[in-house]
N, C-alpha and C positions, 0 to 999 in steps of 0.2 A: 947117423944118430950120434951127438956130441957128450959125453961123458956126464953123468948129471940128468941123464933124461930117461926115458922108456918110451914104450909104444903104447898106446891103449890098447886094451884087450878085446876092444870091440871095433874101431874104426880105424886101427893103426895108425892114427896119428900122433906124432910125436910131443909127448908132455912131460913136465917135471917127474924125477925118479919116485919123489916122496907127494905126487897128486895120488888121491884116493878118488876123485872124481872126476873126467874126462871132459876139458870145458872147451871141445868140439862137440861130441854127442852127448854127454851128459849121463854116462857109464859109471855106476857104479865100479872100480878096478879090481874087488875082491868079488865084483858076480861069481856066484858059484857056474852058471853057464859056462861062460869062459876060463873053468877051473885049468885046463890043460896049457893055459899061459901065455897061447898065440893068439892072436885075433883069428875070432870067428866072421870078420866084417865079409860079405857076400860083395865081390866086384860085378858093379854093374854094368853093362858095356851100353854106348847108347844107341849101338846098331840093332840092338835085341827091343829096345822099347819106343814105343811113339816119341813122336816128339814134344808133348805135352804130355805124356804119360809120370806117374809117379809112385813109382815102387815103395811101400810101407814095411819098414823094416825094425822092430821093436820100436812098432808105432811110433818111428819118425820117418821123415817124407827123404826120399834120397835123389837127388839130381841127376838125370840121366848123362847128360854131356860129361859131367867132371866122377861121377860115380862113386860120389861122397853125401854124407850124411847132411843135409841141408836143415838144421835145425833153424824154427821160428825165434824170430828176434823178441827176445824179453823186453816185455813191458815195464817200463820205470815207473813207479808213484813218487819221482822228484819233480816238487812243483807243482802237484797236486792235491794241495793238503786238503783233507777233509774239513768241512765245516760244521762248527759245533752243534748242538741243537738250539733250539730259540730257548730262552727264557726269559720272563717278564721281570725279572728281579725284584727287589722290593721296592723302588720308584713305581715301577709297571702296578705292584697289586695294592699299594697306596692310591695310585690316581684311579686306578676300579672302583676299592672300597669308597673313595670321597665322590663317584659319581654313583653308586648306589644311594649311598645314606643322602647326597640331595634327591635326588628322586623320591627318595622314599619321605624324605620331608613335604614334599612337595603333594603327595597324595592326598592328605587330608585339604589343603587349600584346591586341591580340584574338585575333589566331593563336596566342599560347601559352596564350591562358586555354583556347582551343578543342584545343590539345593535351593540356592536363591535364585538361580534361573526358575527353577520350580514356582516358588513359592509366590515370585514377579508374576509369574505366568498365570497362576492360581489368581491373586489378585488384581488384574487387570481383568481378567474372564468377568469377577465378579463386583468389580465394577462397570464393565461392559454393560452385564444383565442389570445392575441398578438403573444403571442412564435409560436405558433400553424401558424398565420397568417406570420410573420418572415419566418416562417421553410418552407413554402409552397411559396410564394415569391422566395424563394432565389432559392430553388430545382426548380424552377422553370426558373429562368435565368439561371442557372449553369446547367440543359437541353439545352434548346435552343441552347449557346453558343457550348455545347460541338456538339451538329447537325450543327450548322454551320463553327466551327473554329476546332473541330477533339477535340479526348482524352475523357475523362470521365470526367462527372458530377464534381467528386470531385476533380477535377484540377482544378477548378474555382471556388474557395474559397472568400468571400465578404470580402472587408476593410470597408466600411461603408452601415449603411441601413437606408434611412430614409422615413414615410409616413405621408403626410401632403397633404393640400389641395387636395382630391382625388386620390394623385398621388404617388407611390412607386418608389424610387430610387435607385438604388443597385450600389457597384461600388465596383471594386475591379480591380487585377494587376497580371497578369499571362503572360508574355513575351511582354504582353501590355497593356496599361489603357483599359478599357472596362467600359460600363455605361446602367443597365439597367431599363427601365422605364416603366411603367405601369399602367393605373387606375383602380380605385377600388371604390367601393360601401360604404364596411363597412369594418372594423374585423372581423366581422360573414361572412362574403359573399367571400371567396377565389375565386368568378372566376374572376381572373387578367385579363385586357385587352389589349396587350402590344401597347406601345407607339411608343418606337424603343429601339434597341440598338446597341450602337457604339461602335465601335473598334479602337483605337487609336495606329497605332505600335509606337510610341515616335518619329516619327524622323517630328513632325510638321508639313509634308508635303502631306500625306495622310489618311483621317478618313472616316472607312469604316462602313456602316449604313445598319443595316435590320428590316423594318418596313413591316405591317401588307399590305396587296392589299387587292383588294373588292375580289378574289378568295379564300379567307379564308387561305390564304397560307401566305409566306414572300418573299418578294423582295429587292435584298440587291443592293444597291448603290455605287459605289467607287468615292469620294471627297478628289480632290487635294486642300489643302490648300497653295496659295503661303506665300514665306517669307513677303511680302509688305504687304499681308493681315490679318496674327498672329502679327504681330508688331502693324499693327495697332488696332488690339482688343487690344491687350496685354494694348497699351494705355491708350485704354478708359474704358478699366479694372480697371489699375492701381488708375483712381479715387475713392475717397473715396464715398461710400453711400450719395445720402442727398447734393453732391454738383455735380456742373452744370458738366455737359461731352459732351454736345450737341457738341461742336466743335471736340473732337473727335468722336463720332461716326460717325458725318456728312463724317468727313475722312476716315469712312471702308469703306463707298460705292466707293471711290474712287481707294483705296490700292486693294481691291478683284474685281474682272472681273467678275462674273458671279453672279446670286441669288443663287445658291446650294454652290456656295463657301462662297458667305456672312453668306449665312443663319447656314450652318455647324458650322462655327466663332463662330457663335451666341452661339450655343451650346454649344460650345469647351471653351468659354471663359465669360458662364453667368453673369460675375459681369458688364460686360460694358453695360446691361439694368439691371442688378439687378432682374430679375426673377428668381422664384423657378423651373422653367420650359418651355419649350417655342412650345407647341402643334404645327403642320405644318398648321391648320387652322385657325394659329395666325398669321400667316407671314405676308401677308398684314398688320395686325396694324404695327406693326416695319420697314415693309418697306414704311409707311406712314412717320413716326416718322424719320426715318433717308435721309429718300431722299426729305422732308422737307424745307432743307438747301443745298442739292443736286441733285437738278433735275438731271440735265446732266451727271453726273455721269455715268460710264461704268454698275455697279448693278441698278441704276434707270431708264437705258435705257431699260434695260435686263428683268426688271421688267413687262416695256411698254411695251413690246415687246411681250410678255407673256400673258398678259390683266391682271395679276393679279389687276392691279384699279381698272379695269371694274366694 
């Protein structure tokens, strides 16, 4: 041992005089164990232990061949630096917030695109059941007529269609004006209830009518209209909506002779009361209204005569 050194107190190997730590075994040098100042290190012989064997000696492993303390080689953290944790920094929570807030802009233009889908949806249905309601209406008159007037169906082709205040209108022109009417419930509800309808051959003077009997059947009527009594609608036609015509209408009851021929007029020439329609269990108000101003009259005689006041 060279001047300047010691032995360790545990492994007796030789170390600096002023080591406090044994960087063979890794001894404390002031261990109080080892207070007596020599090494207490146990020599191992390796005749005494296996050949793989490993003697534990203040839990370090001791090599049987050399009979010295065989410490584990320390592990370095050079070059293996840890790495940091993640952070989004504030580019990261910028480009977050700017893809919420579009999204979140974007919300409402999905909800209204999904309302007008709705809403398309809703209105096509209910033009569907119109067409549908149209198609059944008309196939509807354009039977009838061809049962009562000869030919097929599709010879009696519609100029106009119109449904309003409960009531269907069809009208159309096949060798003569024709007019057919109908009420109705709904759109959804096709079962038509016919009103009447008239046949008009053009020549003014005859309009021919088939309405509904209490026999579930139809009953068709033939009404001459005279020339005295189309003049006189024609008339009280010819006023405008909204101003007075009393004077003429009071003059149909007097031009037409009978109620079936006034009331026919009526029909034939709606704008002289300006209704959309004129039911047969309407008759009395209009013949209240027109024979008002003419009692005596030949159709308010006829009326009397009738009881329709009754």
């Amino acid at each position: 041992m060279s001047e300047g050194t010691k032995t360790c107190v545990a492994c007796a190997e030789e170390i600096q005089a002023a080591a406090k730590l044994c960087r063979y075994c890794g001894t404390q040098q002031d261990d109080q164990r080892y207070a007596g100042g020599e090494s207490q290190q146990t020599e191992v012989h390796p005749e005494e232990v296996d050949d793989e064997a490993l003697i534990i000696v203040d839990r370090r492993a001791v090599n049987p061949e050399s009979g010295k303390i065989q410490l584990p080689e320390a592990k370095s953290d050079v070059g293996s630096e840890a790495k940091p944790p993640f952070k989004l920094g504030c580019f990261g929570w910028s480009s977050i917030a700017i893809v919420v807030i579009v999204l979140l802009s974007l919300i409402p233009g999905w909800q209204q695109a999904a309302e007008d889908r709705r809403e398309e949806a809703a209105a096509e249905a209910e033009r569907a059941a119109a067409d549908a309601f149209v198609d059944s209406a008309e196939l509807q008159c354009a039977t009838t007529l061809s049962e009562w007037r000869g030919g097929s169906a599709t010879s009696y082709p519609s100029s106009t269609f119109s449904a309003r205040n409960g009531v269907v209108t069809i009208k159309g022109r096949n060798s003569a004006d024709w007019v057919c009417q109908y009420e109705y419930v709904s759109l959804e509800d096709r079962n038509l209830e016919l009103i009447q309808i008239t046949w008009d051959s053009g020549s003014g003077d005859l309009v021919e009518v088939l309405t509904p009997n209490s026999q579930g059947s139809t009953t068709e009527k033939r009404i001459e209209i005279s020339t005295d009594c189309a003049a006189a609608f024609q008339a009280a036609a010819a006023i405008p909506l909204g101003q007075d015509n009393n004077a003429e209408v009071y003059a149909t009851t007097s031009a037409c002779q009978t109620v079936d021929e006034w009331w026919m007029a009526v029909k034939k020439y709606p704008n002289a009361f300006g209704a959309d329609r004129y039911p047969d269990e309407d008759l009395w108000i209009y013949l209240v209204t027109a024979c008002g101003g003419a009692e005596d009259s030949a159709v308010c005689r006829d009326a009397e005569t009738q009881g329709i006041f009754d």
